[in-house]
Structure formats: C-alpha cells, structure tokens
Phi, psi and omega in degrees: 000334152302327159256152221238158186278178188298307181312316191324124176313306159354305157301311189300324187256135173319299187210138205228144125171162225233127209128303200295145190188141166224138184207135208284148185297304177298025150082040194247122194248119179267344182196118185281133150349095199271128156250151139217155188231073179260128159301148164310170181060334185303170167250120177224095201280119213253106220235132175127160194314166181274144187118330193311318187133338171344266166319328143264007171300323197283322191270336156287007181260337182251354161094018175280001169213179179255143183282181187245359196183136159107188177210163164206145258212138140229118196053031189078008181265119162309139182240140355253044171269329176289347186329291188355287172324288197271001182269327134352319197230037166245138166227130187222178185182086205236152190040042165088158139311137171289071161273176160267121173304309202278007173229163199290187190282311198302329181313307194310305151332318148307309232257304191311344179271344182279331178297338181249089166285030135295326176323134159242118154037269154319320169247012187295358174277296167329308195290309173320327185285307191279336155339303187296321165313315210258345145272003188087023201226014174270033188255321176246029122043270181243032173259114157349122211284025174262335181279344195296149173274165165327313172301292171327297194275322145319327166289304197294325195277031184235355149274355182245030147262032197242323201321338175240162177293117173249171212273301171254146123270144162243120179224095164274108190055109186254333164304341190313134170095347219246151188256195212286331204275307151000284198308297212287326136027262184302291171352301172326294225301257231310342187291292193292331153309304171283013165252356179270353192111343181293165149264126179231087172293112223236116178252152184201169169238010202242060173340321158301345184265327206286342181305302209289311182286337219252147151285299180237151162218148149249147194236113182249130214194130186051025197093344200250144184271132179247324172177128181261137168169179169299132203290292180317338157284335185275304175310308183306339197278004189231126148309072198329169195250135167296120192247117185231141161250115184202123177330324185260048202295346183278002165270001194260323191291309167288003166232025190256341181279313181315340172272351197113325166324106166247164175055049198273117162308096203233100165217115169092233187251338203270091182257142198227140171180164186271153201264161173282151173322126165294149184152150176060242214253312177316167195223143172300128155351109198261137173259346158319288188286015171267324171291303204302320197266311141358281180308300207281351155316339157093025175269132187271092179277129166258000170181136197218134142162205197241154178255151182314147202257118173299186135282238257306273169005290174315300199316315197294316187298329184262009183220340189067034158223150200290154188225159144311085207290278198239014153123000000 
C-alpha cells in the first residue's frame, strides 16, 4: 500500500503529499492540510510570506519534524519512514547552514563528505574542489567559516548540498543574505542544475526570484495552499493591467472611469488601470471599443493595450495582498 505503482502520480512526482498538517503543542496550526504536486524536473517555487508555513512544510518533507496529520512522498518513498533511503539522493539547505566556525570553508566541506557513507574517499578532494567552484567560493577556501559574511555561508551551505549528484535540492530562501550579483548567481546555478536533470524545489518570500528561475508553483498564505501549477498558469490566470500613452491623460482618466476602468494610475503621458471583471449581467469590456471611445473623446492615444499579467499580479488577485517583489 505503500509503494505506489508507475501509473500513480505519486510516482511520477519529486514530492507528493496529501493532507499534511502540523499543528503546534500551543494549538498554533502551522500547515492545514497541504496537497502538493512538485513534478520530477520542475523548477519548484515554494511561495509565500514568512510566517506562511514554508518551513515547516519542508522540515516535514525532510523528516526533522513529525506531521500531526496526514501523509508525504519524497521520490515516490514515504517520509519519514523511508529517510534512510531517500535522504542520500537529497540535498537540502533549510534555515541557513550548520557550520563549524573554526574551520575553513574547504574543511567544512571535508568533514560534511566525510560524514556520508556513500562518499567515496578517494575522490572527496576533487568533489569538494568542484562544490567550491560551482558556488564561487573557491577564492575563499581556506578563510575560516566565522569570517564568511551571510552570503558566503549561504554559498557554502548550498555547496555542500552539491558534493553528491542529487536527484531533488530542497532551498529554503537560498538567496537570504546575497547581493543582486549573488542572487543572480545563484539563480544560474538552480537554472544548470534542472538542465542537468535535478528536481529543484525552491522555498522563497521573493516573486521576482520564483518568476524568473522557477517552472512550476505554489502560493502559500496562513498555513493553507491557495493555489499550485506552472508559473505561466498562474500568471495567465490574473488579468494584465490597461496601458495607455496619451498626451492627454486627464481626459483619458475620464473616460476610462466612465467605462469601468478602476484603480487608474496617471504619470506623465502613462495612464494605467485595471480593466473590469467580466460576470452576471455585464458584458466584457471590449478594449477596440474603449479605444474607439478614447478617440471620439478627442484623446490622442499613442499606444493602447494590456501589459503582461506578473505573478505578482495573481498573488494580489488570489489573496488581496501586497507582497515582497524583490527583498
């Protein structure tokens, strides 16, 4: 009953579970009964405010904490009876790195390869040479890890979840501490990684990182999953906002409130708004005929359409609140 057949989605998926839910000895419910679906291969952006549920979702997905209800999959394997197995074809990095202060970054690197008995011996000064390399940290090595700034110790402990090939990474805010070059950095990596074959499951609070790197997402808000799919779905689901350029915007603002047209932006020559929800009795907005009215209104358009619909746009449309875009 437990292993699941080839057909099963489950099988099919990197991390599957059904259910899930921790709730706290002070009766504080940190995660409601989570379905999630990350495919093998995704790019997987784990989304939402700090506070959300993020983490600990993850640390019952890695077996560091037990769920109070519920069930979870990690590589078609039950967690956590199965860790054993399956934490070996894992690389995770959750709340910062564990290091040892008094030793260098390359040390650090030794003791954690030493530490896996799968490791073989014999070539752990190479996989270790290339971990440092492949975060950018081989200039600084043999600088002592008390000395690494925040960033730095986010690089190492994302090298040493590198030292073996693995099947998923698990990252929880893996950008934390990092400047843009840092960032963008990092990003590559998660890129060369899921073009290399990983499954990458990506916890973040940053709509701008999970936009750009990620394939697929879930958006997570009080503990509760509000809604999962490909980041092009999610996004195709909110409506761009209506952009218009015209010398004359404050007659363009008017006649854009007379249409329906809310939450109208005006700077400059740049007039912006939302268009209204099609439903009930109302007929959708035709935007030909809002141009066509524009005009006979004596408004000079010089450019009319809609602009691409963000994630950030879904998040606000599926939750009504403002987010953290870019930290």
């Amino acid at each position: 009953m437990d292993q699941p057949s080839a057909e099963d989605p489950a099988a099919r998926a990197a991390v599957e579970t059904r259910g899930l839910t921790k709730r706290y000895r002070g009766g504080q419910l940190a995660v409601d009964s989570l379905d999630l679906t990350v495919p093998r291969g995704s790019v997987f952006g784990f989304l939402g405010p700090n506070g959300s549920g993020k983490t600990t979702t993850i640390r019952m997905l890695m077996g560091l904490i037990e769920p109070t209800a519920g069930r979870a999959r990690l590589l078609g394997a039950p967690m956590p009876r199965a860790a054993r197995s399956v934490l070996p074809r894992v690389g995770a990095l959750i709340e910062g790195p564990a290091l040892y202060p008094f030793l260098t970054g390359r040390d650090n690197l030794v003791r954690f390869d030493a530490a896996d008995p799968t490791a073989d011996p014999g070539t752990r000064a190479a996989r270790v040479s290339a971990a440092l390399e492949r975060v950018g940290l081989t200039a600084a090595a043999r600088k002592k890890a008390r000395a690494y700034s925040l960033g730095m110790k986010q690089r190492l402990g994302l090298a040493a979840a590198l030292l073996q090939p693995r099947e998923l990474l698990v990252l929880d805010e893996p950008t934390n501490g990092l400047d843009p070059q840092g960032m963008r950095e990092i990003r590559t990596l998660v890129r060369e990684l899921a073009d290399d074959g990983t499954t990458v499951f990506l916890s973040s609070h940053l709509l701008d990182e999970i936009e750009q790197v990620c394939t697929h997402a879930a958006v997570m808000t009080q503990g509760r999953l509000i809604v999962q799919g490909t980041v092009a779905e999610l996004a195709a689901g909110s409506r761009g906002r209506l952009s218009i350029t015209t010398p004359d915007p404050a007659e363009a603002v008017r006649v854009l409130k007379e249409h329906g047209v809310t939450d109208i932006v005006a700077l400059e020559e740049r007039v912006t708004g939302e268009l209204p929800a099609s439903g009930g009795s109302a007929p959708p907005l035709d935007l030909a005929d809002l141009n066509a009215a524009l005009v006979r209104a004596g408004v000079r358009v010089r450019a009319f359409g809609t602009e691409r619909a963000s994630l950030e746009d879904a998040f606000v449309a599926l939750t009504g609140e403002g987010f953290d875009v870019a930290g």
